[in-house]
C-alpha positions as CSV (number, residue, x, y, z in Angstrom):
1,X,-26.3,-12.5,-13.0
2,X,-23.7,-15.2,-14.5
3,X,-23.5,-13.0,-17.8
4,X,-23.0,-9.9,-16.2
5,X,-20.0,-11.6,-14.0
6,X,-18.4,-12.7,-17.1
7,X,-18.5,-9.5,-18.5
8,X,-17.5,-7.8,-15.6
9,X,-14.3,-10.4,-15.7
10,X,-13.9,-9.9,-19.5
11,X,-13.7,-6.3,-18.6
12,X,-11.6,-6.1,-16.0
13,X,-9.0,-8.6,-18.0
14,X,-8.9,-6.1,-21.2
15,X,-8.2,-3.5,-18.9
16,X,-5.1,-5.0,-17.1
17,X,-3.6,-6.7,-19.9
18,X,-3.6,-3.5,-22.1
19,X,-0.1,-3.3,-22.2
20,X,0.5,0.0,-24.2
21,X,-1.8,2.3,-21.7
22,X,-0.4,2.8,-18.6
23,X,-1.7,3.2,-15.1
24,X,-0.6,4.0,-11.9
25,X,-1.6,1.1,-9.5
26,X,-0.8,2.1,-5.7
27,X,0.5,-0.7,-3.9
28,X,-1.3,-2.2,-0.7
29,X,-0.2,-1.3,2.1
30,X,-1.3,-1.7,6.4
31,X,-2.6,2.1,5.9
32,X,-5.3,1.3,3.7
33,X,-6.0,-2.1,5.0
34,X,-6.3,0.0,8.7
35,X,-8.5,2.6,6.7
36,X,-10.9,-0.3,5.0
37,X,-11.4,-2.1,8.5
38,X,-11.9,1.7,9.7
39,X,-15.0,2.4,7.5
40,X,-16.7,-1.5,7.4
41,X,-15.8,-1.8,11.3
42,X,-15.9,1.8,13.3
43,X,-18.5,3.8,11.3
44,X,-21.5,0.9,12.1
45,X,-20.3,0.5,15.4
46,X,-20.1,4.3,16.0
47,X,-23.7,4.6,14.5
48,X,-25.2,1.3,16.1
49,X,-23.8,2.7,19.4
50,X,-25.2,6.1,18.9
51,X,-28.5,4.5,18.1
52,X,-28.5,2.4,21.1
53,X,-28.1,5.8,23.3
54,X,-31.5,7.2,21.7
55,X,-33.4,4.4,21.9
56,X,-35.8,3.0,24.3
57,X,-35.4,-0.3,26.0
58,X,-38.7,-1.9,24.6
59,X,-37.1,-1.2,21.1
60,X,-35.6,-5.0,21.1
61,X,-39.0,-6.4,20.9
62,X,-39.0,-4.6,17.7
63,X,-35.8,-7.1,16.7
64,X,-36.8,-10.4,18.7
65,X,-40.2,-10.2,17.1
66,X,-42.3,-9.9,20.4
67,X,-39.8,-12.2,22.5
68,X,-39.3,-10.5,25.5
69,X,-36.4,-10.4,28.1
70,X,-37.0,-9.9,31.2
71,X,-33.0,-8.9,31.9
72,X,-32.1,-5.7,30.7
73,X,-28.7,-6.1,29.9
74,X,-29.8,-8.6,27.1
75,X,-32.3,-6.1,26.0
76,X,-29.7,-3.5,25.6
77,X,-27.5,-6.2,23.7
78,X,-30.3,-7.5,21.6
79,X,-30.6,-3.5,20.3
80,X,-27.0,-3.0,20.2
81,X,-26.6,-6.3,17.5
82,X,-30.2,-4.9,15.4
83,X,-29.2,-1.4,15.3
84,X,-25.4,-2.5,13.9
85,X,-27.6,-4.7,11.5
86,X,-29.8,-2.3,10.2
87,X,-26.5,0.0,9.8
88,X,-24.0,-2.5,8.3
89,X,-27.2,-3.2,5.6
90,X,-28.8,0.3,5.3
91,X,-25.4,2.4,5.3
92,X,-22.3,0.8,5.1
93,X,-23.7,-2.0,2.1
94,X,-24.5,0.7,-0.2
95,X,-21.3,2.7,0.8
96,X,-19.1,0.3,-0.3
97,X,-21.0,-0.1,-3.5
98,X,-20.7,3.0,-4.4
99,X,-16.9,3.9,-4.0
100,X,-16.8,-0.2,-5.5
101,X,-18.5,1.2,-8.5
102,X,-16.7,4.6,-8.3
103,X,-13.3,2.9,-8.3
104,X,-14.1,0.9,-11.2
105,X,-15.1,4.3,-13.1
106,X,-12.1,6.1,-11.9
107,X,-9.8,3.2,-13.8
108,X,-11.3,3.1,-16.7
109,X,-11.6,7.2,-17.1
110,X,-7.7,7.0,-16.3
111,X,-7.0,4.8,-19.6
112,X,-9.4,6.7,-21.5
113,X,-7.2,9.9,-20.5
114,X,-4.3,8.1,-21.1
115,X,-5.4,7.3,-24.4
116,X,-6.4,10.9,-25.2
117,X,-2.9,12.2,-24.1
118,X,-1.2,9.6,-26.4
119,X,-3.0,10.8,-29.3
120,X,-2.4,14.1,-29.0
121,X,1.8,13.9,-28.5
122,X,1.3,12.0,-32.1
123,X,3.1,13.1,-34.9
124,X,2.8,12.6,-38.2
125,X,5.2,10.3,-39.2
126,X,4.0,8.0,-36.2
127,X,0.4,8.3,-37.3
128,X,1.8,7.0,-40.9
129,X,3.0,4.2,-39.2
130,X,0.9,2.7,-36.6
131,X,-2.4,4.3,-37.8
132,X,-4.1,0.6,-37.9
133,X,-2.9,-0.1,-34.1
134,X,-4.5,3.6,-33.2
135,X,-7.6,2.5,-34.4
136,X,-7.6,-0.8,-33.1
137,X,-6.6,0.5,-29.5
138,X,-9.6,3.0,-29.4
139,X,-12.0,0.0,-30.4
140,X,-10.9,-1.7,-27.6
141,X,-11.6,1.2,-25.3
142,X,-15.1,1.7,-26.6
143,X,-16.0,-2.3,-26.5
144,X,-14.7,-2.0,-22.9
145,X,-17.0,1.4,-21.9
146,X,-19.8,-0.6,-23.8
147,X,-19.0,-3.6,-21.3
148,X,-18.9,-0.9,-18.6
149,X,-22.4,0.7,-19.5
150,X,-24.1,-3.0,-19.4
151,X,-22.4,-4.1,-16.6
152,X,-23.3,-1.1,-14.5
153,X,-26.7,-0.4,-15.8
154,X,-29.2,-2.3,-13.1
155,X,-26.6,-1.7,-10.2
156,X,-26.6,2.1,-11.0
157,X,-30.2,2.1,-10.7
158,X,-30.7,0.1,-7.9
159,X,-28.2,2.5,-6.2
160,X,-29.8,5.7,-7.3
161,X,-33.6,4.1,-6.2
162,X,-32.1,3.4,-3.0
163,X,-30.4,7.3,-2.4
164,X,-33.9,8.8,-4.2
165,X,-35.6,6.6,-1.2
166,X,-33.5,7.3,1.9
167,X,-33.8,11.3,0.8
168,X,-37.6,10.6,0.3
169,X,-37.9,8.8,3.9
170,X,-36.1,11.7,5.8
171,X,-39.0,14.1,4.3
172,X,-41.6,11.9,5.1
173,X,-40.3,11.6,8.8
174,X,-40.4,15.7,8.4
175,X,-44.4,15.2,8.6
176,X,-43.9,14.6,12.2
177,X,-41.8,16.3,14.2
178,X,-41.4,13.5,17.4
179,X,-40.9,10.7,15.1
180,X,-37.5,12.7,13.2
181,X,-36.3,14.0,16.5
182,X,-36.9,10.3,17.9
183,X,-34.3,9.2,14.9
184,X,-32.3,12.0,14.5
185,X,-28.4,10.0,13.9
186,X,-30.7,7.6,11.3
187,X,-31.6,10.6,9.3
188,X,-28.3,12.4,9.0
189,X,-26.8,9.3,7.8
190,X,-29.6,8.6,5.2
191,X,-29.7,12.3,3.7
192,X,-25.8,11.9,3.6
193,X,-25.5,8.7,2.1
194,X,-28.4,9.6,-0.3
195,X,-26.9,13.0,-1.4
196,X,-23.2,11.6,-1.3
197,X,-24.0,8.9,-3.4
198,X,-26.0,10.5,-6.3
199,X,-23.8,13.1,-6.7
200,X,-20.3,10.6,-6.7
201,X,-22.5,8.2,-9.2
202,X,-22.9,11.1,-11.6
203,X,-19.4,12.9,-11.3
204,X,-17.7,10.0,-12.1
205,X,-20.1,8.6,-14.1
206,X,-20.4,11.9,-16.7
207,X,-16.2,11.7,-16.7
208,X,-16.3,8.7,-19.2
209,X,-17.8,10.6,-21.8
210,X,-16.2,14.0,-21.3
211,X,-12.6,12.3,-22.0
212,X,-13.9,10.7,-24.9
213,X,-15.1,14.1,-25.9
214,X,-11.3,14.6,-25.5
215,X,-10.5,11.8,-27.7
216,X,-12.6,13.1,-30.4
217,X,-11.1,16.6,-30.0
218,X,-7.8,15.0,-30.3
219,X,-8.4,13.5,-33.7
220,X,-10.1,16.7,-34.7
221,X,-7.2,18.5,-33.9
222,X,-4.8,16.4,-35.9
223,X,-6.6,16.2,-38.9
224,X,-6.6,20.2,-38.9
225,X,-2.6,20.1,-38.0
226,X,-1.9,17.7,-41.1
227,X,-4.2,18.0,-43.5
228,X,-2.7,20.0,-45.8
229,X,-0.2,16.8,-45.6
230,X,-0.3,13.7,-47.9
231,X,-2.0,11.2,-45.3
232,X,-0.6,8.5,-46.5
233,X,-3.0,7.4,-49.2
234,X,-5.9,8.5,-47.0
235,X,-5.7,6.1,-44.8
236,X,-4.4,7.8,-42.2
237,X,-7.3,10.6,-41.9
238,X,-9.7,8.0,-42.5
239,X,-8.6,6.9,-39.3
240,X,-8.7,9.9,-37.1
241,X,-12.3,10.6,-39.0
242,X,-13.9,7.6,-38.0
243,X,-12.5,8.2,-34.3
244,X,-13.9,11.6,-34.3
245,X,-17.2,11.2,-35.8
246,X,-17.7,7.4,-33.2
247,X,-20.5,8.5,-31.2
248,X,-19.8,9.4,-27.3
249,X,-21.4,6.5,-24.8
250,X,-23.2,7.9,-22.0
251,X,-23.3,5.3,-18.9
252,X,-26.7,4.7,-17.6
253,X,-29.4,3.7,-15.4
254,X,-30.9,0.8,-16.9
255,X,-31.4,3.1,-19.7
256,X,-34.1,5.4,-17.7
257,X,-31.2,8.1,-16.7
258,X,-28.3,9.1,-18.2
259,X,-25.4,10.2,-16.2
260,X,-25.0,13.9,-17.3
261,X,-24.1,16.7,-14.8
262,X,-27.4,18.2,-15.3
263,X,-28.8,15.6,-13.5
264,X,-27.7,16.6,-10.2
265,X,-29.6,19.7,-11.1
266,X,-32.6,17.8,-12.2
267,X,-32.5,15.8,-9.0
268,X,-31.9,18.6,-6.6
269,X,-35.4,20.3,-8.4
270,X,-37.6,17.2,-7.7
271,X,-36.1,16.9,-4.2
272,X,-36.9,20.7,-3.6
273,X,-40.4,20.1,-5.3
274,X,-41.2,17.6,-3.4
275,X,-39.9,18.8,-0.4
276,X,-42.3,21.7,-0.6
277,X,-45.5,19.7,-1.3
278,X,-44.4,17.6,2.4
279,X,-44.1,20.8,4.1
280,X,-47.9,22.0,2.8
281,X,-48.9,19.0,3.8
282,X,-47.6,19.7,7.3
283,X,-48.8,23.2,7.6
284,X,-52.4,21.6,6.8
């Protein structure tokens, strides 16, 4: 845990002090502040509350662990403070996570982009130049996606266990029709959360390593626009060959998934599969 924190912080360090890629940083304001007290505060209370209207008053035992209360207003409190629990741990925890884990994804993309678009507005008088400081800048980026991949490999996991389980629960409640009408709200929020949060891991996920497919298609590209030039001694396409034959890095799941785009397709199969062996089960 210490090591990944570290490189976590060594990450997030490169990626602020690189001083020659650019990146727009919106300022804090009251809006967003409102809108992050909105989604931790509101959405669980909304939920909790919701709960509360659906649920039956000998549901707190459930919560006090068999302590009973003979005053109903504190058994209506005592569910109230469980449900918003449950919600704050089961829904709004992994949430966060995710857009936490998103956000970080989303920065990084944007200097790999930026990176991209600086190498393609190169000529070839400042490839001459600054070749060295190209090549240097683009191992940077790679020993920061490298960071990246190990830093989000066992949280990516744990996040896509916990959507493949909160899809898998809602079917299983499918096998009996009062106990899914019972928790309606509960399973809306886990087939939304579980579905909203594979598919944002994988989108943003399978953008690092389409815009270093961009990166390698930029080198490619120059070394087609000036290679009937003199590069410099060579040294200058020895550069933009080594960028575009570096291998593209794939973020992953603790190395048991890689983030690709087909795996939304993969995963909407074995959802559909297995949906259909719960409801043979339930016409048996």
């Amino acid at each position: 845990m210490l090591y990944q924190k570290k490189n976590l912080r060594f990450l997030v360090i490169s990626l602020l002090s690189h001083r020659k890629l650019t990146v727009h940083r919106p300022k804090k304001t009251f809006i967003d502040f409102a809108k992050v007290v909105c989604i931790n505060g509101m959405i669980p209370a909304l939920l909790s509350t919701l709960l509360l209207l659906l649920t039956s008053e000998e549901e707190y035992l459930y919560w006090t662990f068999g302590q009973k209360f003979g005053n109903p207003i504190y058994r209506k409190v005592v569910i109230l403070i469980g449900m918003h629990i449950y919600i704050t741990v089961s829904v709004e925890f992994l949430c966060d996570t995710i857009l936490s884990i998103c956000g970080l994804i989303k920065h990084c993309r944007q200097y790999i982009l930026q990176y991209s678009n600086n190498l393609k507005r190169l000529d070839f008088h400042t490839l001459s130049n600054n070749h060295v400081e190209i090549l240097n800048d683009y191992y940077i980026l790679e020993k920061n996606i490298l960071h990246l991949k190990e830093v989000l490999s066992v949280p990516s996991f744990l996040i896509l266990s916990c959507c493949f389980f909160n899809l898998y629960a809602v079917l299983s409640y499918g096998l009996e029709e009062d106990r899914i009408s019972d928790n309606i709200i509960e399973c809306v929020a886990s087939v939304f959360v579980g579905i909203a949060g594979i598919t944002l891991m994988v989108i943003y996920s399978s953008q690092i390593p389409e815009n270093m497919m961009k990166i390698k298609g930029a080198a490619g590209h120059l070394i087609e626009k000036y290679q009937l030039s003199v590069f410099n001694g060579g040294e200058v396409y020895c550069t933009l060959d080594r960028i575009e034959k570096k291998e593209v890095i794939y973020l992953s799941a603790w190395g048991v998934v890689d983030f690709k785009k087909s795996f939304l397709l993969t995963a909407s199969g074995a959802l559909l599969t297995y949906g259909l062996l719960f409801i043979q089960l339930k016409v048996k």
